[in-house]
C-alpha positions in Angstrom: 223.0 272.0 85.6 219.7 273.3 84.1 219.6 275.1 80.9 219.8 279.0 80.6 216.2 280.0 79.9 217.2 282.4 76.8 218.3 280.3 74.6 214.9 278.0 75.0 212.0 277.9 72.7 209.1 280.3 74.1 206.1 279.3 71.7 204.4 276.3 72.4 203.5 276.0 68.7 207.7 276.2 67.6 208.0 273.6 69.9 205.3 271.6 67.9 206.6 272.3 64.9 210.2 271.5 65.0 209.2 267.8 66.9 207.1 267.2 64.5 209.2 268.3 61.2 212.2 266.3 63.2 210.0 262.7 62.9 207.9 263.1 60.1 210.3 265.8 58.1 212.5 264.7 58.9 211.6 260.8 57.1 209.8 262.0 54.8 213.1 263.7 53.6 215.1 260.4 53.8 212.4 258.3 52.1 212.4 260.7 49.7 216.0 261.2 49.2 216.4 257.3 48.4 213.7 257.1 46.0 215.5 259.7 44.1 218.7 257.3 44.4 216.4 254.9 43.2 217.0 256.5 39.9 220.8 256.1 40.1 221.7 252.8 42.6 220.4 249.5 41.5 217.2 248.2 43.6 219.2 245.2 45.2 221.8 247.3 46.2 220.1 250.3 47.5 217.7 248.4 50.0 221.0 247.1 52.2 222.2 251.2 51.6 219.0 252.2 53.1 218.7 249.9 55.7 221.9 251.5 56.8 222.4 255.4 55.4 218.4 255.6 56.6 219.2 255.4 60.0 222.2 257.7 59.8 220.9 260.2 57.6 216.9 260.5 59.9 218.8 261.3 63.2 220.9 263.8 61.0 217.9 266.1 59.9 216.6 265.4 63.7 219.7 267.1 64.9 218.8 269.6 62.2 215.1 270.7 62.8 216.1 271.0 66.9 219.2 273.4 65.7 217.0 275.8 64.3 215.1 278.9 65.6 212.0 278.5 63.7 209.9 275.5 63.3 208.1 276.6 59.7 211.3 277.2 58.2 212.4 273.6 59.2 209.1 272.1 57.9 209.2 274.7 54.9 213.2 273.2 54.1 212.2 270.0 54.2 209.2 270.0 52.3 210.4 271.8 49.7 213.9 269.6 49.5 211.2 266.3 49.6 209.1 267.7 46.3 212.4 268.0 44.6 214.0 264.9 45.6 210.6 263.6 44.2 210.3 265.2 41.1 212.8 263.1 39.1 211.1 259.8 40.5 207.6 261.2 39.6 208.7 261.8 36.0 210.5 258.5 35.5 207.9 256.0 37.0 204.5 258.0 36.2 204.8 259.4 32.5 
């Protein structure tokens, strides 16, 4: 059964934007929100959480950017939740 056509994505360039804030937002969020745990988690023990939270957590904000309406307000939440997940780790390692 084919999808009803209003509640489809028009713009070409929405479309765009919400694939690409899905893949690279979207890891670029979860990169940065382990670096930031980083901070808290030891090293040894936060490379066998990310080999395992990462791939929950990237499919999560995939999910996330295709459930919105707007693609720049994806990228827009994403960036800005990235720069402050990456704040902390900029002021601990580069001082």
């Amino acid at each position: 059964m084919p999808a009803n056509k209003k509640h489809l994505t028009h713009s070409n360039l929405h479309k765009t934007l919400k694939v690409t804030a899905a893949i690279l937002g979207g890891y670029l969020l979860t990169v940065a929100t382990h670096l930031c745990l980083s901070l808290v988690i030891p090293r040894d023990e936060l490379i066998m959480t990310m080999a395992f939270s990462g791939f929950i957590l990237w499919p999560g904000l995939m999910v996330v950017a295709f459930l919105a309406k707007n693609g720049w307000k994806v990228w827009g939440l994403y960036l800005v939740l990235s720069f402050l997940f990456m704040i902390p780790v900029y002021l601990t390692y580069y001082r």
